[in-house]
C-alpha positions as MATLAB code, in Angstrom:
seq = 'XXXXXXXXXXXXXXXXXXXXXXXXXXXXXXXXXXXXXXXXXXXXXXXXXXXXXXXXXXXXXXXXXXXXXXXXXXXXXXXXXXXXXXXXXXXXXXXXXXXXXXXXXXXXXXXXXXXXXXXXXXXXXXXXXXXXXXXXXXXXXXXXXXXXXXXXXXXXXXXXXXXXXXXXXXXXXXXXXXXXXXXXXXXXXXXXXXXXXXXXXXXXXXXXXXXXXXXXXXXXXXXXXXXXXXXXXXXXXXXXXXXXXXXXXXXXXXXXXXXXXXXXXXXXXXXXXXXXXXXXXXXXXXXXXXXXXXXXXXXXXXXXXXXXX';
ca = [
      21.928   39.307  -30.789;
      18.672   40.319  -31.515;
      17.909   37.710  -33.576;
      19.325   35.055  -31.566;
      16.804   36.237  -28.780;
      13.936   36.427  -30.911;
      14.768   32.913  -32.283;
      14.882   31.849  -28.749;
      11.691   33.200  -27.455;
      10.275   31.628  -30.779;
      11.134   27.887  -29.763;
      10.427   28.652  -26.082;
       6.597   29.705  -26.337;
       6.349   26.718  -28.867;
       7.163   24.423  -26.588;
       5.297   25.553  -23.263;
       2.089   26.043  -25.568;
       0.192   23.492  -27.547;
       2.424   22.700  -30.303;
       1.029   23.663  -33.272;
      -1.066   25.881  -31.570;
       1.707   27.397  -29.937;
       3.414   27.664  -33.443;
       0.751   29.710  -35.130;
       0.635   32.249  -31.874;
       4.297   32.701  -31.735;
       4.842   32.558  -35.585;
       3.716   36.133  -36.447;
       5.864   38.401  -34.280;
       8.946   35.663  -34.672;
       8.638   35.708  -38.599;
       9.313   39.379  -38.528;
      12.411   39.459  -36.603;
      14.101   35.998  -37.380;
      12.808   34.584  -40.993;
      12.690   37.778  -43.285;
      13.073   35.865  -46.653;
      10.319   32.778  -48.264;
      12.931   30.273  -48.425;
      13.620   30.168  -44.266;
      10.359   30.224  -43.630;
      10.062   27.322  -45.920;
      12.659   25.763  -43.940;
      11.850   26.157  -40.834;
       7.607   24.595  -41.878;
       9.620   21.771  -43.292;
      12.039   21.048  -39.847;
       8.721   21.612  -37.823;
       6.698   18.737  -40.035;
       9.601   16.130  -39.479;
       9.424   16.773  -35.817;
       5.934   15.978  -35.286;
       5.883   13.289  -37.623;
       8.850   11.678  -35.705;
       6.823   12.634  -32.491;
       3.871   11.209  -34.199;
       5.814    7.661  -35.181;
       7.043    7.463  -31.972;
       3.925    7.596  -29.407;
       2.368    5.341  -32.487;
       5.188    2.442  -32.038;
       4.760    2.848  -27.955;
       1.325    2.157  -27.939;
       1.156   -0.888  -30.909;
       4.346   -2.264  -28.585;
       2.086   -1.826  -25.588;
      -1.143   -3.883  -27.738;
       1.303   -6.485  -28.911;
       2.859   -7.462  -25.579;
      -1.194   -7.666  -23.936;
      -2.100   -9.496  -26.910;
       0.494  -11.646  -26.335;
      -0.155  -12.070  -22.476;
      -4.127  -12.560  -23.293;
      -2.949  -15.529  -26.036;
      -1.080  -17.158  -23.689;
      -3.950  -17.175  -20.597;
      -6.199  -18.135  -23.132;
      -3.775  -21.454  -24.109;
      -3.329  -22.096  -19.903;
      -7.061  -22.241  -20.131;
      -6.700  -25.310  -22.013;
      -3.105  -26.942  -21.376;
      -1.840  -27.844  -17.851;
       1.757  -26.723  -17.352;
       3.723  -29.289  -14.941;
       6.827  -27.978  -13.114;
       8.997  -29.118  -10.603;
      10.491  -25.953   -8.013;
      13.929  -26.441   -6.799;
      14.053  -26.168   -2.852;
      15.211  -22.467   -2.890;
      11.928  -21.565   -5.107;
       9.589  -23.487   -2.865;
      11.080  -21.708   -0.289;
      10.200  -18.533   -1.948;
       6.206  -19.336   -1.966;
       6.271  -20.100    1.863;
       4.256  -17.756    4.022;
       5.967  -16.262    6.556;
       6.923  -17.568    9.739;
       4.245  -14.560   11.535;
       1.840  -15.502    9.271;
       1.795  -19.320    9.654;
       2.530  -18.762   13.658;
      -0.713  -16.641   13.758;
      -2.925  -19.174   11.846;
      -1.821  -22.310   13.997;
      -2.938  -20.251   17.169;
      -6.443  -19.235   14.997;
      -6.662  -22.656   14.818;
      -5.602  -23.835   18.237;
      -7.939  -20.854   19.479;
     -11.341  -21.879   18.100;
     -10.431  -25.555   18.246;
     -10.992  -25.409   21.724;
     -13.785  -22.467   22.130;
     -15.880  -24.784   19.665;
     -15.375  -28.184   21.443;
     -15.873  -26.450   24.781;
     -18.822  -25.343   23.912;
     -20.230  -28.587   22.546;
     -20.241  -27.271   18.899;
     -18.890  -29.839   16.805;
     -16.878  -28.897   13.559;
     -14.567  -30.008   10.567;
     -11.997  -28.512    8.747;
     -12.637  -28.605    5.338;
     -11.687  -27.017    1.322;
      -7.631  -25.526    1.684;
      -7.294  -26.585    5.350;
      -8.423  -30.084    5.159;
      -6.039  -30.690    2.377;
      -3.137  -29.293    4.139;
      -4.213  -32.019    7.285;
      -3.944  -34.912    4.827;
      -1.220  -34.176    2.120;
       1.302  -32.175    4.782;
      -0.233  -32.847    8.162;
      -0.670  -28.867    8.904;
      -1.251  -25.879    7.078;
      -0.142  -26.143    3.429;
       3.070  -23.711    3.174;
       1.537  -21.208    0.870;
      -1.463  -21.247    1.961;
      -2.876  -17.577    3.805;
      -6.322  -18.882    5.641;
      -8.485  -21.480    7.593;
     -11.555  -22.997    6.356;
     -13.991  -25.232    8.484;
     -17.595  -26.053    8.409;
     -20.161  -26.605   10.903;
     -24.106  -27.707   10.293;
     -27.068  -25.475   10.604;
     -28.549  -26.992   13.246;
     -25.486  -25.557   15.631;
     -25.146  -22.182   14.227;
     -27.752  -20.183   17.015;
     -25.429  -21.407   19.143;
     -22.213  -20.626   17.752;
     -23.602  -16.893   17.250;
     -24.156  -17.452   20.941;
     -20.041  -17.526   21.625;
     -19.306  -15.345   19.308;
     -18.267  -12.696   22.167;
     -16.161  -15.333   23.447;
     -13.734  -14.804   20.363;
     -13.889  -11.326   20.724;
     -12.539  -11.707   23.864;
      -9.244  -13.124   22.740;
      -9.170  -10.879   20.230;
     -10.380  -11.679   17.435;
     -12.935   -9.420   14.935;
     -15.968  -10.859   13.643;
     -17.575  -10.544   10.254;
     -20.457  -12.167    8.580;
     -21.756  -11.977    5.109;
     -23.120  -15.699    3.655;
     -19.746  -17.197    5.879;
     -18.457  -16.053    9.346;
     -15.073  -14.952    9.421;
     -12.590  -14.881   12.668;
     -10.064  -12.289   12.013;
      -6.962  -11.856   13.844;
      -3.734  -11.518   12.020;
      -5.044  -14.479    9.345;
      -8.716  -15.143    9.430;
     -10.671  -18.390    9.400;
     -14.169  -18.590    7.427;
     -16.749  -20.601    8.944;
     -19.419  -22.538    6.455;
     -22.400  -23.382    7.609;
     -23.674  -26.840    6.192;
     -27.185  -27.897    5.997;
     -28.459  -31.646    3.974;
     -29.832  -31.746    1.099;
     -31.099  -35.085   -0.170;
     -27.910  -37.322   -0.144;
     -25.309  -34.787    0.381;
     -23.588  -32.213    2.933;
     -23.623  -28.673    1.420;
     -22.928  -25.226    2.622;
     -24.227  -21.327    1.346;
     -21.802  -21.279   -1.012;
     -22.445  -24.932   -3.086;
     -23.300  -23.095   -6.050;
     -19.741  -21.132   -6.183;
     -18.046  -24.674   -5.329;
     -20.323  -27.487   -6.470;
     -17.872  -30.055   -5.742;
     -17.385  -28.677   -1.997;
     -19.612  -31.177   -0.690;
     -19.609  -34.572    1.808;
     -22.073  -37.740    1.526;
     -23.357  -39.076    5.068;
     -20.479  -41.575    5.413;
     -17.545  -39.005    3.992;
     -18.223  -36.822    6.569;
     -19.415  -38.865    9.594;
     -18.175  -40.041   12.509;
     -15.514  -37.148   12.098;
     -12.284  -37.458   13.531;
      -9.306  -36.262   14.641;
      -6.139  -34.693   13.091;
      -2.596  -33.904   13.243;
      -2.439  -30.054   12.423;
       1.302  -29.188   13.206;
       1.443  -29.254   17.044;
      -1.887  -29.659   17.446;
      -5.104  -32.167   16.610;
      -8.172  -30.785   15.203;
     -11.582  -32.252   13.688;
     -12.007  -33.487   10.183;
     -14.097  -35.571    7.567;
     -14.161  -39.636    8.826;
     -13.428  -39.878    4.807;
     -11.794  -37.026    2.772;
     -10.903  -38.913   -0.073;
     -14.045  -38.150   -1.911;
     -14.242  -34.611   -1.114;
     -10.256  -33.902   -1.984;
     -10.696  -35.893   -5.126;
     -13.503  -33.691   -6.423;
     -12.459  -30.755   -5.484;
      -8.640  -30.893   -5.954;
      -7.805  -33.551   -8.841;
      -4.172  -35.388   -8.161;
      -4.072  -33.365   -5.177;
      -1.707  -36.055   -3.846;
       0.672  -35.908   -7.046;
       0.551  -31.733   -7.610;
      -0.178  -28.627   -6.356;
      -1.866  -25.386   -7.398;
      -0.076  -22.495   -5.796;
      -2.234  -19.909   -5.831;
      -3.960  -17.338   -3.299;
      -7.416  -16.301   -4.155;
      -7.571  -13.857   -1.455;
      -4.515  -11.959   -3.246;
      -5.028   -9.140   -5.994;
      -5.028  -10.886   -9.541;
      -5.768   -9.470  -13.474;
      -8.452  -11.560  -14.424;
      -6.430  -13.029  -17.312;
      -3.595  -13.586  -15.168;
      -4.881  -15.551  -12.566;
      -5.161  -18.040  -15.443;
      -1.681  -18.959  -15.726;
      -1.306  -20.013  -12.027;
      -4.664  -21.738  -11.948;
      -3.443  -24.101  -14.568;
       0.328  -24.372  -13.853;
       0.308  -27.789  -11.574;
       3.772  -28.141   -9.462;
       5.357  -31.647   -9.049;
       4.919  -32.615   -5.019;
       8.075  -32.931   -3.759;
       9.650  -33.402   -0.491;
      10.426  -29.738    0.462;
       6.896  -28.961   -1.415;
       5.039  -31.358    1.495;
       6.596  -29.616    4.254;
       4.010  -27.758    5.968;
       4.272  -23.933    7.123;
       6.360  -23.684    9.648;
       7.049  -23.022   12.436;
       4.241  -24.767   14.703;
       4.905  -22.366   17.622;
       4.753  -21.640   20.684;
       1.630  -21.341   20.861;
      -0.563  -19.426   23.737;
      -2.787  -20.978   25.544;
      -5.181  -17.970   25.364;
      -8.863  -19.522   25.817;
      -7.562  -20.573   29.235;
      -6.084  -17.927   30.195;
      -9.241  -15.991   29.207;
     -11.599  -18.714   31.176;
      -9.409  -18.481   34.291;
      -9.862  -14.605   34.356;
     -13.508  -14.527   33.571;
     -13.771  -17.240   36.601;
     -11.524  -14.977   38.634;
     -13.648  -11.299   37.989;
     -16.892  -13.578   38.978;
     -15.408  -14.395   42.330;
     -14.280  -11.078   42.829;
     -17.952   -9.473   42.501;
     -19.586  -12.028   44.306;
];
């Protein structure tokens, strides 16, 4: 009994210290109880080396497994870099890359909102990169898409900082770094354009050097069908969709910049193009109801001004 305790008590304060550590703290006192003769203790070295050298294999296969697969991973990035992949989604997985119903109910009112604040105020605008694609390929917001883009010129941004509190009152938050963004739910950025010799470019032209209009792309702009409602775009996006989006109107890209990505990863879904098809040009749905909140808004500021006069 003794020795069966001692034996115990051996392997115990082995394994709650630092293994072979452990071993040569524990080792003395155990040896004299347990292994009185050479040829156990001999044992009992031998058992210990196999068990670390197992341990040892072990955590050594883990981690080459865990090099192999990223190597693997990296490879194939690295061949998406250079080879388009072309797939065609069935209905069901299309359906799977829609946004939400919330989310593409709160971007149609976004849009719907400063639609109206901007042409109220005489501040004329475009919808442009993402958001000007979905107006031409699906005639709304393209289904996975998860924000609004339009551009306005320089000459009219004083006065758009001028109505800024005007969004705040409907709700929205406000931020501004290079681009304004209206956040509610979704945001919209806001690019401010300026000309440069023969062509239309915003703050950001070096990022996205084919973001751009000539004179006659973007002018006299006009109107478009944006789910339920119309909103302002290029007279001629052709041009601008072509350079930016190549065989935008044969494929799509499906992928969301705005969502976390590993570098390498966001490889494979840059270059992965998906065959347009007819649940694929659906836009994001569904279109409302929408509120008719700038009114609303209007009528009460109209309202508390009577009431103090």
């Amino acid at each position: 009994m003794i020795k069966l305790k001692s034996i115990l008590n051996f392997l115990y304060n082995i394994a709650n210290k630092d293994g072979f550590k452990g071993y040569k703290e524990c080792r003395t006192s155990a040896y004299k109880n347990v292994f009185d003769d050479s040829s156990t203790k001999s044992t009992s070295k031998f058992h210990l080396g196999i068990s670390d050298t197992k341990n040892l294999l072990s955590l050594q296969n883990i981690i080459g497994l865990i090099l192999i697969i990223f190597a693997g991973v990296l490879f194939y990035a690295y061949i998406l870099q250079h080879e388009w992949r072309y797939v065609t989604l069935s209905d069901a997985q299309v359906k799977r890359y829609r946004i939400s119903e919330k989310k593409a109910l709160s971007l149609y009112q976004l849009m719907k909102d400063t639609h109206e604040l901007l042409t109220k105020n005489n501040i004329k605008y475009w919808i442009e990169s993402g958001t000007l694609l979905g107006a031409v390929r699906h005639q709304g917001i393209i289904p996975f898409d998860d924000d609004l883009d339009i551009g306005i010129m320089h000459e009219d941004e004083i006065h758009f900082q001028q109505i800024l509190p005007q969004f705040k009152q409907l709700g929205y938050r406000i931020k501004h770094n290079k681009i304004y963004v209206i956040c509610g739910e979704r945001c919209l950025d806001i690019f401010i354009f300026h000309k440069e010799k023969d062509k239309f470019v915003h703050i950001l032209y070096d990022q996205y050097p084919n973001d751009f209009f000539y004179e006659n792309e973007l002018y006299p702009l006009k109107k478009y069908k944006f789910g339920n409602i119309e909103v302002y775009g290029p007279f001629d996006p052709i041009g601008n969709l072509n350079r930016q989006y190549p065989e935008w109107d044969k494929y799509a890209i499906i992928y969301s910049p705005h969502s976390f990505h590993l570098l390498f990863l966001s490889n494979i879904e840059k270059k992965t193009k998906f065959i347009l098809t007819p649940e694929l040009l659906k836009p994001a749905q569904p279109f409302g109801p929408l509120k008719d909140k700038v009114n609303i808004v209007n009528s009460a500021n109209i309202y508390n001004d009577m009431d103090y006069h």
